[in-house]
LOMAR-695004 format. One record per residue (C-alpha): x, y, z. Coordinates in steps of 0.1 Angstrom, whole numbers, plus 5000, padded with zeros to 4 digits. Example, Ala and Ser with C-alpha at 12.3 -4.5 7.8 and 13.67 -1.06 7.14 Angstrom:
2
512349555078 513749895071 
END
This chain:
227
815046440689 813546570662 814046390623 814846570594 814046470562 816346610535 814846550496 817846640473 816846700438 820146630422 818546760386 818547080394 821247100422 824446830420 825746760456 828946670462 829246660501 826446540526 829846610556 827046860575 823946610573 826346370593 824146280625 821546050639 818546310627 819146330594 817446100567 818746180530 817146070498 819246160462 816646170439 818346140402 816746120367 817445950337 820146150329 821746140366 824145820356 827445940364 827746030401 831246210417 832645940438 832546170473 828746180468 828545830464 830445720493 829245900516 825545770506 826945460515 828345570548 824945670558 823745310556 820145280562 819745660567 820345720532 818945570496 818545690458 815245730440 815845710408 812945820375 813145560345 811445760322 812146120320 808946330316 808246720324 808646780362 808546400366 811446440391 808746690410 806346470416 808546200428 809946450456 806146580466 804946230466 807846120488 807446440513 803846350516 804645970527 807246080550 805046340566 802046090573 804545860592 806146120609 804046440614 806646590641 809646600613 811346860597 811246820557 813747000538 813847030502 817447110482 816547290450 816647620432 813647510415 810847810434 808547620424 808147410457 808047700480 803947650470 803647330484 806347460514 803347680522 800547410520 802547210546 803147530566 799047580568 798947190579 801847270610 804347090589 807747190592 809747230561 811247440544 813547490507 816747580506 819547580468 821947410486 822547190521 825147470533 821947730533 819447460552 818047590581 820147370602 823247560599 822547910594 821048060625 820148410603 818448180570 814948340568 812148150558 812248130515 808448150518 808548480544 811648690544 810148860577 810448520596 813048350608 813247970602 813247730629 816947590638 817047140636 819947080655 820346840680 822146780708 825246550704 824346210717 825746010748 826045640749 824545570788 825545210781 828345000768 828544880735 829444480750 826044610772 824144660736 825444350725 823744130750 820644340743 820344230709 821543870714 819043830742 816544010719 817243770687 817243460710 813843540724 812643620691 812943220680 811143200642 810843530639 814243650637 815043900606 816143710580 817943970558 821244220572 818644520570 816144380587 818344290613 820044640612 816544800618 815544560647 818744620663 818544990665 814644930675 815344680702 818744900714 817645240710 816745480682 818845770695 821945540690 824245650662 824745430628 828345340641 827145150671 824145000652 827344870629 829944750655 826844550672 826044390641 829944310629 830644180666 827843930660 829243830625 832743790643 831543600670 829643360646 826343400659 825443550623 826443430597 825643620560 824843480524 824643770501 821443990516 820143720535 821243620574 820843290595 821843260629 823843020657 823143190686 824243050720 820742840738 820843120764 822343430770 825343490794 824443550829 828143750832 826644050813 828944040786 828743800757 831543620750 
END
C-alpha cells in the first residue's frame, strides 16, 4: 500500500476538513507560521483524531518564504525514508511546481494541488499542475480487511512486550508505534487504539502523563485470548 505524504501549507491555504485524507495511507503535516495561532476547531480535532498520522510544524520566526523551506526540507526527509511514497503539496503558491519537477526527474511521485478536494486522490480527470497533457497517477487504496481478531492482536502485543523484558517502550507513543510494528502496519489507527486502551483497562499498562510502565502477566495465556 502505497503512503502518501500530504504537506499542507496552511499560510497560504486554511484547511478546515482533512474528512477525505481519512485512511491508513495518508500522513498529514499542518505547517503554520507565526501568525497561524488561532486554528478553527474542526481542523484541530481531527488532527488529533489522526493520532500519530498527523502533527503541526510550526515557524518561530517569520522570515520571506521561511514557511517554503520548511515544507521542501520536510519533503526531502520524507522522500529519503520512503522513496516509493506519494508526496503531495496543498498550496496555491506555483512556486513548488519547480521542485514538483525536480522530484519528477528523480521518479518521485508528487504532485501540488490548491486544495485537498483537487489532490490527485480523488479526482480521477486532475491533470498533472506541472503537464496539463498528463494525467496524474490515482493513490487510492483498497479498503483494508482485519484477517485477525482484535482479542488475536492483543495477545500479539502482550506476548510481544513480555518478550521484550528491559526494552519495553517507555512512553504511550513509543508503545503506539511498536504495537502497529509488531501487529501489522496495514492495520488502521482504531485498532492500534482499542489494543492499546484494552491493555490500560486490563492493567497491564498503566500511564503517568507521556510516560508508561507495565504489569504484564509472567507468561502469556495459552487459551489464545488474554484475559
Amino acid at each position: 500500500m502505497k503512503t502518501n505524504y500530504v504537506l499542507i501549507d496552511y499560510e497560504n491555504v486554511h484547511v478546515r476538513s482533512l474528512t477525505l485524507l481519512k485512511g491508513e495511507h495518508f500522513r498529514v503535516r499542518v505547517f503554520l507560521g507565526p501568525k497561524n495561532s488561532k486554528l478553527p476547531v474542526e481542523l484541530v480535532l481531527a488532527m488529533q483524531e489522526f493520532g500519530d498520522y498527523a502533527e503541526y510544524v510550526v515557524l518561530e520566526t517569520p522570515g520571506s518564504n521561511a514557511l517554503d523551506f520548511h515544507i521542501a526540507y520536510y519533503l526531502g526527509v520524507f522522500a529519503t525514508e520512503d522513496p516509493a511514497g506519494f508526496f503531495h503539496i496543498i498550496s496555491k503558491d506555483t512556486g513548488y511546481d519547480t521542485l514538483i519537477r525536480h522530484l519528477k526527474t528523480r521518479n518521485i511521485l508528487s504532485a501540488r494541488s490548491a486544495s485537498i478536494e483537487e489532490m490527485p486522490c480523488f479526482n480521477e480527470t486532475t491533470a498533472d499542475t506541472t503537464n496539463s497533457n498528463t494525467p496524474t497517477k490515482k493513490c487510492k487504496s483498497k479498503p483494508f480487511v482485519r484477517s485477525v481478531s482484535v482479542d488475536d492482536l492483543i495477545k500479539i502485543a502482550v506476548d510481544d512486550l513480555i518478550k521484550r523484558k528491559a526494552s519495553k517502550p517507555r512512553t504511550s507513543k513509543t508503545l503506539r508505534n511498536t504495537i502497529h510494528a509488531k501487529c501489522g502496519k496495514e492495520l488502521p489507527a482504531t485498532d492500534i487504539n482499542a489494543i492499546y486502551e484494552t491493555l490500560v483497562k486490563r492493567g497491564y499498562v498503566k500511564v503517568n502523563g507521556a510516560k508508561v510502565t507495565y504489569a504484564l502477566p509472567a507468561a502469556a495465556p495459552e487459551s489464545g485470548v488474554v484475559p
